[in-house]
N, C-alpha and C positions, 0 to 999 in steps of 0.2 A: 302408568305404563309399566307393566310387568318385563321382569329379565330375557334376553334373548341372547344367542351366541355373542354377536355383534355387539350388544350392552355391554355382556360382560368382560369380551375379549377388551372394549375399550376401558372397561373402572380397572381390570388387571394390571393394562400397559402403564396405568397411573400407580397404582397400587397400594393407594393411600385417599385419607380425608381426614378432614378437620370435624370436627363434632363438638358440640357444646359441650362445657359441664353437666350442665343440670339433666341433657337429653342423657348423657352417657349413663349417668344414675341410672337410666331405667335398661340398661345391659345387663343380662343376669350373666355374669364371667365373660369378662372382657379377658384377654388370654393374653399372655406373654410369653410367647415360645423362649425356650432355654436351648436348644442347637437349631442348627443350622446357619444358610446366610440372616435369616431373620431374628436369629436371638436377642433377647432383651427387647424389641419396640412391641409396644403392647398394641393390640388390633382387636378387631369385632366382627362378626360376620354379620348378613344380611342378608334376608331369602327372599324371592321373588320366582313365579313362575313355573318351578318344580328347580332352580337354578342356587346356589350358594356361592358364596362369595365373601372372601373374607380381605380386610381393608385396615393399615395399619393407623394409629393416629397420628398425623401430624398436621401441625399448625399452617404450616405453608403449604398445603396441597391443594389444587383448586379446585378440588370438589369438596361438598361440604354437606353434612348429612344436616339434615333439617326433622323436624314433626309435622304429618301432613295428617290432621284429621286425625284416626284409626291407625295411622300407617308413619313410615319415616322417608322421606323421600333424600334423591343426592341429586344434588344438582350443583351445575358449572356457568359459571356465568350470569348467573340468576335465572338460569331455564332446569327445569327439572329432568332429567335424564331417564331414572326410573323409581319407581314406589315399592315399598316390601314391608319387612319386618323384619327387626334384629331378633335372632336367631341365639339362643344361652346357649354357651359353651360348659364341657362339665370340664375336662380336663384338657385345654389347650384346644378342641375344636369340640363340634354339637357329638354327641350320641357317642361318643368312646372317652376311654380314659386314658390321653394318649400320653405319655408320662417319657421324661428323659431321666435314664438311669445315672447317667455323669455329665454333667455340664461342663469339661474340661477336656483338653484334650492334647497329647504329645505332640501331633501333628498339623503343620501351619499352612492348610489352602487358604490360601489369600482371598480370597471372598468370604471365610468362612469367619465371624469374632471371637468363635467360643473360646479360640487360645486365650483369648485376652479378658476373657470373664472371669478365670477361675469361677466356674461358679458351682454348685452345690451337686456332690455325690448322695444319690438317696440310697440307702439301707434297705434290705428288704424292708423291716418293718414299717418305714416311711410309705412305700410303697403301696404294700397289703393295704395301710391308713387308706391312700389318696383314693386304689380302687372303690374300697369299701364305700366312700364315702361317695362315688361317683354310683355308685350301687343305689345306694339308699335315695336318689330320684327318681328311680323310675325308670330313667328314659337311656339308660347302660345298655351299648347292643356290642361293643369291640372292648376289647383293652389293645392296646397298643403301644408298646417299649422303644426308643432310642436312644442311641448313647452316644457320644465321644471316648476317647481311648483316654484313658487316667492313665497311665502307664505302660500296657502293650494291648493288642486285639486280642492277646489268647486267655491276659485275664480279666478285659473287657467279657469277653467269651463267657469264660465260668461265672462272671457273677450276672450274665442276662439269662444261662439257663437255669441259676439257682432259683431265679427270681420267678422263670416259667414256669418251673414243676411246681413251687409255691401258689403260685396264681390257679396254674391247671387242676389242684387239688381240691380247691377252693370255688371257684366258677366255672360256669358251662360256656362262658362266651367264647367266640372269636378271638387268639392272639395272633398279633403281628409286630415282630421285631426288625426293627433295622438297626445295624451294626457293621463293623467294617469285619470282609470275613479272614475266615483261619481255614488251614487246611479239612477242621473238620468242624466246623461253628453247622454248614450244614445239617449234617447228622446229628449232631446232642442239640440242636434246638428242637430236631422233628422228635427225638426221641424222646425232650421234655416235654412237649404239647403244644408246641406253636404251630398255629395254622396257616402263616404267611410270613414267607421274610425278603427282604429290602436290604439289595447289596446297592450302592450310590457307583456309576459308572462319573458321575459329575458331569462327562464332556466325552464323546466318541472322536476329538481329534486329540492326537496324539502328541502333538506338539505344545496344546493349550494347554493339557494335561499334565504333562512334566513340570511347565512354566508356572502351574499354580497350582498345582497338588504336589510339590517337593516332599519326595520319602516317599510317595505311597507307588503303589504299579496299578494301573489300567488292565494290563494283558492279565494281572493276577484276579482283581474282582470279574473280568469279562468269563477267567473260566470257574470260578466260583460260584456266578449265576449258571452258565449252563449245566453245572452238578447241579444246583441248589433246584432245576427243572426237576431234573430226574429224583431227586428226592421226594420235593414235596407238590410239582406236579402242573403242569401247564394253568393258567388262570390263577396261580399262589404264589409269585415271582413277581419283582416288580423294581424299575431301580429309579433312581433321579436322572433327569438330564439339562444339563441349564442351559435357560437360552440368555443369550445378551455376552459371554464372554470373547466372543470376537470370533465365534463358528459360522460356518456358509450355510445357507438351508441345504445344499447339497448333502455337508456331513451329517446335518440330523437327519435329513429322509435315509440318506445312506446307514447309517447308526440305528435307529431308529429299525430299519427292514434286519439290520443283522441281529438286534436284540428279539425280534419278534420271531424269527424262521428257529433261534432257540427257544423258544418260549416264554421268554422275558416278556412282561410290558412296563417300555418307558414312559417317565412324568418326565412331561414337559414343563420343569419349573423355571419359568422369570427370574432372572437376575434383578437386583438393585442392591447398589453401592450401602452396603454399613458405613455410621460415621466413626466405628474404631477402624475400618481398613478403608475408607477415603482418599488418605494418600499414598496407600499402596498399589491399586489399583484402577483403572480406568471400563467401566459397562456396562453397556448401554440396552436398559432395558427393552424386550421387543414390543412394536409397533402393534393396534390391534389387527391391522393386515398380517403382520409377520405373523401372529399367534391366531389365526380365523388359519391361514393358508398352511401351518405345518400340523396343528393340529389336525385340520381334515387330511390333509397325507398320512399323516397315523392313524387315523380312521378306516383309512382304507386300507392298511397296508396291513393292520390286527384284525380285519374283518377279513383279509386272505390268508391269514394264520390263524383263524378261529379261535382267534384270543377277543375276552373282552373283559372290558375294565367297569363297568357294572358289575362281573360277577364277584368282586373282590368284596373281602368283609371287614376289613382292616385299614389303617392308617390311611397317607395319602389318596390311596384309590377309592376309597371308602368315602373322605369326607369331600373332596373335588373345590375346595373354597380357593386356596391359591394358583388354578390350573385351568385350561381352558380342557376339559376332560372331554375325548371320546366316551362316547355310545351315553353321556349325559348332557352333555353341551352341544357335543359337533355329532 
């Protein structure tokens, strides 16, 4: 049984599986993101259908990836759901090198664990390495940069464009950075050579917002994407927006239609609780009704903004494993 909206919008709302040892062996890069809500749980994706999807491991998840013939199938409850193929990842998802510049960060959104990772600032040369190396397969089409704040945005700032013009000098591909922006992160990324960038709106209510992004401003990254339009240009904009913190579908569809009439397009990314912020927070990941019914509202709302999220070359829009993606899914 091959992937379908419906398939996948349901392995999503779970967002996990358990997988044997010995099948996991045969993952060529099993990934473990370093930012975001999902840092640190190692995950695998899975293709079916022309569809991707990517599924973190854990033991108690009720779905459970098996070997079926040629193929690996997931199934719940001892029925098979659907059949594919694990999909190698080169740097954190399939076909890009999508690389986190600082795994640490000043600021404490409570969904978010990197505060609590300290975890590894890479150097350009680390960097230059990991591209190269995602080079030398073959199958390199993006690079892709994000980062957390080591100590403020503006010299978060300076050291993703050092890292750009480095990379730009060096390969032809597609760059896409996300970073949290500056008054002028716009202009010296497009000036270093990035072809796409990803400011994180997080949440379009405003209330959610304060309550679990403390320090940061909404109204500040909201006008920072619509500079970052005019810069670098309708269809090259892109932010996050989570679902499960305790938002209405009204404010997504609403959020959602203001981010697109600026030329933004939002990801609709799924919440699930980290278990370093477990007892900070309470979120409930959406249903695959809730994530079939807003993604096709965004569907249609970027298809009356002539935005589309197929044409993007870079990160999140690019790879569509953790999202229920227009104009590839819905």
């Amino acid at each position: 049984m091959e992937m379908n909206a419906e398939i996948k919008a349901f392995l999503i709302s779970i967002g996990s599986a358990n997988i044997d040892e010995e099948l996991l062996h045969e993952v060529e890069g099993t990934t473990i993101p370093s930012a975001g809500p999902g840092a640190g749980l190692e995950s695998f994706f899975i293709r079916s259908g022309g569809h991707r999807v990517r599924l973190s491991i854990n033991k108690n998840s009720p779905l459970n990836v098996v070997r079926c013939c040629s193929e690996i199938a997931v199934i719940k409850d001892g029925k098979p759901i659907v059949t594919g193929k694990f999909e190698p990842a080169l740097s954190h998802c399939p076909e890009q090198a999508y690389l986190t510049i600082s795994g640490r960060c000043v600021y404490d959104c409570r969904f978010c664990p990197v505060p609590k990772l300290d975890g590894e600032v890479k150097g350009l040369d680390k960097i230059l390495q990991l591209v190269e190396e995602a080079k030398r397969t073959d199958k390199l089409r993006a690079i892709s940069l994000t980062s957390g704040v080591e100590e403020s945005p503006e010299k978060e700032v300076k050291r993703a464009v050092e890292i750009v013009r480095a990379l730009r000098a060096l390969y032809s591909e597609p760059i896409g950075v996300s970073v949290y922006p500056t008054d002028t992160s716009s202009e010296d990324l497009k000036e270093a050579g990035a072809t796409e960038i990803k400011y994180n709106v997080e949440t379009m209510d405003p209330e959610i917002f304060a309550k679990y992004c403390p320090g940061l401003s909404l109204d500040y990254v909201i006008n920072s994407l619509e500079k970052a339009v005019k810069i670098f240009g309708r269809n090259r904009v892109s932010s996050n927006f989570i679902l499960g913190l305790g938002e209405s579908d009204e404010c997504v569809i609403s959020g959602v239609n203001h981010l697109a009439k600026m030329g933004v397009i939002p990801i609709l990314r799924p919440i699930s609780t980290h278990p370093l912020r477990a007892k900070e927070i309470r979120v409930e990941r959406p249903s695959p009704e809730r994530l079939l019914l807003l993604s096709r509202a965004a569907r249609k709302i970027l298809d009356e903004q002539g935005l589309r999220v197929d044409r993007a070359e870079t990160m999140c829009l690019s790879c569509t494993g953790c999202d229920l993606a227009p104009h590839w899914d819905v």
